[in-house]
C-alpha positions as CSV (number, residue, x, y, z in Angstrom):
1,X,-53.7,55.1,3.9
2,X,-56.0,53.0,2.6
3,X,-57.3,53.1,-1.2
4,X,-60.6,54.0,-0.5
5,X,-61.1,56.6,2.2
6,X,-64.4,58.5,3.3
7,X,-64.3,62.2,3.2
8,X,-66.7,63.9,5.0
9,X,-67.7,67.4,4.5
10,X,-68.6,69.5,7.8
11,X,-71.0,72.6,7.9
12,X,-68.0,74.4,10.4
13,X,-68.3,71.4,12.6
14,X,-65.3,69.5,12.2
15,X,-63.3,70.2,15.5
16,X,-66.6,69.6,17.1
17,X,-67.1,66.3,15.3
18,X,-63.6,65.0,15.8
19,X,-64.3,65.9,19.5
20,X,-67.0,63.9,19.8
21,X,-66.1,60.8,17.7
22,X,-63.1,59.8,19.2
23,X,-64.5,60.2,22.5
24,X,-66.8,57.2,21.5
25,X,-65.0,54.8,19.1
26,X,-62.3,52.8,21.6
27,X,-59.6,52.9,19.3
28,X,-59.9,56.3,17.7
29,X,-57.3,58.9,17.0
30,X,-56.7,62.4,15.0
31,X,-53.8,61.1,12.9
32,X,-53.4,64.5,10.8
33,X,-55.0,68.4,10.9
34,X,-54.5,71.4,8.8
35,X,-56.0,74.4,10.4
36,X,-57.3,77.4,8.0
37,X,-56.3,81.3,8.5
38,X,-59.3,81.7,11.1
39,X,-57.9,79.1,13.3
40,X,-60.4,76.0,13.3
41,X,-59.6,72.6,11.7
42,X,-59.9,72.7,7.8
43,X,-59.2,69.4,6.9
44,X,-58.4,66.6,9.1
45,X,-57.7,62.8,8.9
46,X,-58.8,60.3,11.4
47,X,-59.3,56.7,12.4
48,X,-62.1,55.1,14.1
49,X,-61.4,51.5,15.2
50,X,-59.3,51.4,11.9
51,X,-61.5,52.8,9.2
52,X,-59.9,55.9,7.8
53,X,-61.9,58.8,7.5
54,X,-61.5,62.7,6.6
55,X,-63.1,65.7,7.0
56,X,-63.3,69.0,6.0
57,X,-64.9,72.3,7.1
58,X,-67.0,72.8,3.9
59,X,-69.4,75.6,5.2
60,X,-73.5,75.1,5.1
61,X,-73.3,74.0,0.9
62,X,-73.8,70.1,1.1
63,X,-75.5,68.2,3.7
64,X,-75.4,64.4,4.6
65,X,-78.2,61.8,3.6
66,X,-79.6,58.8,4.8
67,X,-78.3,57.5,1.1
68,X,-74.9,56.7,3.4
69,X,-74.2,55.3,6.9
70,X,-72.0,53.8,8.8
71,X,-72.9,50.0,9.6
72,X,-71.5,49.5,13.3
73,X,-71.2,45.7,14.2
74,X,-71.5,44.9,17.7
75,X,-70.9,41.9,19.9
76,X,-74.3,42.2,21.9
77,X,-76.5,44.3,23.4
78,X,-74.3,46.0,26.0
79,X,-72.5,47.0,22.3
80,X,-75.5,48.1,20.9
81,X,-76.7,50.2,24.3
82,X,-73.0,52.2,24.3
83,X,-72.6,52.6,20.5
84,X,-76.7,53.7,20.1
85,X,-76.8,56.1,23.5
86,X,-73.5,58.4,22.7
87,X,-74.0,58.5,19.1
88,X,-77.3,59.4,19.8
89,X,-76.8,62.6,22.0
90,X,-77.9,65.5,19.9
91,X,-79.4,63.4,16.9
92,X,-82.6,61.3,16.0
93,X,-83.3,57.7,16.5
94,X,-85.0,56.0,13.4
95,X,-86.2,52.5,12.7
96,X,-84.8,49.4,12.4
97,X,-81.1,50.5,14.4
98,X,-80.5,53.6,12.7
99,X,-80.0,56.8,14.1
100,X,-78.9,60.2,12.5
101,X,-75.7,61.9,14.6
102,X,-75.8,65.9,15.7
103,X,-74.4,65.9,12.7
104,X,-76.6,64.5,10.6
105,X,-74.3,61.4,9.7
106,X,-76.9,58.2,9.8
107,X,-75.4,55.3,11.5
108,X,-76.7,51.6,11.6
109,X,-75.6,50.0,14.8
110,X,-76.4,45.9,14.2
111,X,-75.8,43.1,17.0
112,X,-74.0,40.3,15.3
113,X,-77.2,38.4,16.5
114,X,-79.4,40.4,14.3
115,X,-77.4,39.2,11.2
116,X,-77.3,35.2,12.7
117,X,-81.1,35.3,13.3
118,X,-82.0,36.5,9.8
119,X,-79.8,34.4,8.0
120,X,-81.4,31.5,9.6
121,X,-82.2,28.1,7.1
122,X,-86.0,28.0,9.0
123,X,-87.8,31.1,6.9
124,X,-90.5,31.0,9.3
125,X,-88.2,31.7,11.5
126,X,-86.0,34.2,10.0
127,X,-89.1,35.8,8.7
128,X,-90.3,36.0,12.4
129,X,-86.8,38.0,13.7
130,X,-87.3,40.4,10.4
131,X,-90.7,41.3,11.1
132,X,-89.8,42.0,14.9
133,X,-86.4,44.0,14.0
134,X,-89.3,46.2,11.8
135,X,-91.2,47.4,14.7
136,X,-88.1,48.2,16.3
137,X,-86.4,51.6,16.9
138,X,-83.0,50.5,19.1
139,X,-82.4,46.7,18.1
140,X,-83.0,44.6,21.1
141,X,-81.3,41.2,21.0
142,X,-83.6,39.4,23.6
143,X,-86.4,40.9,21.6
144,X,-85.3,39.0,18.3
145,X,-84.3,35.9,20.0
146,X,-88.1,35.9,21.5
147,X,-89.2,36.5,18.0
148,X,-87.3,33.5,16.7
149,X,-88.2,31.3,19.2
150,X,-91.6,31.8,18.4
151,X,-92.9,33.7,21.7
């Protein structure tokens, strides 16, 4: 296991949630459960593409927050278009490529190209692919390479 592990608390959701995660993430597996006397998942370790994460069903006490997400870093927009439409279903979209699960877990999900762009020597033009990844909601990599180029 690694040192530092995530642990995510559920509101009764946790079968639900491991369900649904490691039908998205490619390399994604339960790797241990414990089930509770009423049947469902209490706690439960698993991997998505090979960050460790557990989870437990808490009950309604605590809540997740914007204050923590998960930065997804994707190869290009096809990337960005899987990750952001099935993490999506049931949740919000917010600005700047974040969107808040069914669960309320806030995910970032970043094209490599988005990180290139900005980091750009020409501040004009860095400035230029900041301002357009503002107005954003989904990040759209033909959209910031417009913006850098000036069009």
């Amino acid at each position: 296991m690694q040192k530092i592990t995530p642990f995510l608390w559920f509101d009764n959701r946790l079968d639900e949630a491991l369900e649904f995660y490691t039908s998205i993430f490619k390399s994604a597996k339960v790797t241990y459960h414990q089930r509770g006397p009423d049947g469902k998942t209490f706690t439960a370790a698993f991997e998505l593409e090979g960050q460790e994460f557990m989870g437990l069903n808490g009950g309604p006490h605590y809540h997740f927050t914007p204050a923590v997400s998960f930065f997804v870093k994707c190869a290009d927009q096809a990337e960005v278009d899987y990750y952001w439409d099935r993490l999506l279903e049931g949740g919000h979209a917010q600005q700047c490529g974040w969107l808040t699960d069914r669960f309320g877990l806030s995910w970032q999900i970043i094209p490599d190209a988005l990180m290139q762009l900005m980091s750009d020597p020409d501040h004009a033009r860095a400035g230029r692919v900041r301002d357009a990844m503002m107005r954003m909601v989904k990040i759209d990599v033909a959209g910031l390479e417009k913006a850098a180029a000036g069009r």
